[in-house]
N, C-alpha and C positions, 0 to 999 in steps of 0.2 A: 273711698280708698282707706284701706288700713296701714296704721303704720307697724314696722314688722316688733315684733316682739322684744320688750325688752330683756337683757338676760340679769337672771335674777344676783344680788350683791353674792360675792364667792366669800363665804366666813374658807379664811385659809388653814385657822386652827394651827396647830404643832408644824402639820408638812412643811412648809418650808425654812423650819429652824432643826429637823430633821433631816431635810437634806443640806445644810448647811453643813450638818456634823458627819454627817453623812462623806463631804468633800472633805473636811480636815480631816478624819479617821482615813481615807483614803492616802491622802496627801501625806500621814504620817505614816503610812504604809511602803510608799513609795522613798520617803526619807533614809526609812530603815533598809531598805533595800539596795539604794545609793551606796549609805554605809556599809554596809556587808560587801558591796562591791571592789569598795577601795580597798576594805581589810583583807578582802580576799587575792588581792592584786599585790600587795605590800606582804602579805604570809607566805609566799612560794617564794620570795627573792622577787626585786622588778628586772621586768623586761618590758622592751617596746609593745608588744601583742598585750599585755596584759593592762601599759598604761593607756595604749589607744583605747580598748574597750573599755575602762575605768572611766574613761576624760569621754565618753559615748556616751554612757549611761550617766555623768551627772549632769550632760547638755541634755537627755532625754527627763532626766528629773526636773531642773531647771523648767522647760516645757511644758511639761505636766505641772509644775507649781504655780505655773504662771496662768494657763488655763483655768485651774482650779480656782486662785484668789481671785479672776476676775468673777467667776460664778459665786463666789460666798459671798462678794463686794454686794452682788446685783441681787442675791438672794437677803441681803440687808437690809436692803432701800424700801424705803416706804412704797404702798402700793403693789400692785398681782405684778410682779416677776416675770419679763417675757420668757418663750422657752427657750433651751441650748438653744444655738444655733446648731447645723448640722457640720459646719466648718469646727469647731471649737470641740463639739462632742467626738469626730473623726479624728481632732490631735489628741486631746486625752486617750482615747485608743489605743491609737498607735504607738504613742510615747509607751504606756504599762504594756503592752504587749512586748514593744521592741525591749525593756526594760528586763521581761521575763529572757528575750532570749539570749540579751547580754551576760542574764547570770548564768543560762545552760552553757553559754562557753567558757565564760569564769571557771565554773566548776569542771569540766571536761578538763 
């Protein structure tokens, strides 16, 4: 009997300090966005519509920052990086996406 094959050492090279930066450039994507958020909600005079989708979008930032730091935590650690999970890559998602359409109604 053979035993199965072993698979050969992964040299990781740069990739995963690439995607590390890769999550904070994002993450400071999404910061900037937050902000524009609120300014944009505090420049027309406030109203309730404008604070609820403000106080939306920085519980969807919050989200997204919290998904993120756990991947750059794990993207840190010594040793091959398990992948997203499919739960964790599904909330970052949806958080930037819902995040986009907080600010279509901002600006509308």
């Amino acid at each position: 009997m053979t035993s199965p094959p072993t698979p050969p050492n992964r040299d990781p090279g740069l990739q995963p300090e690439r995607t590390r930066l890769a999550w904070r450039r994002t993450t400071l994507s999404s910061t900037v966005a937050a902000v524009l958020a609120v300014k944009a909600t505090l420049h027309g005079g406030v109203n309730a519509e404008g604070i609820i989708i403000c106080a939306l979008c920085c519980a969807l930032w919050l989200g997204f920052l919290t998904v993120a730091h756990r991947r750059i935590t794990t993207l840190a650690a010594a040793g091959t990086p398990p992948p997203l999970t499919p739960r964790h890559a599904t909330t970052a998602v949806l958080c930037t996406v819902a995040v986009a359409v907080c600010a279509a109604v901002l600006v509308y």
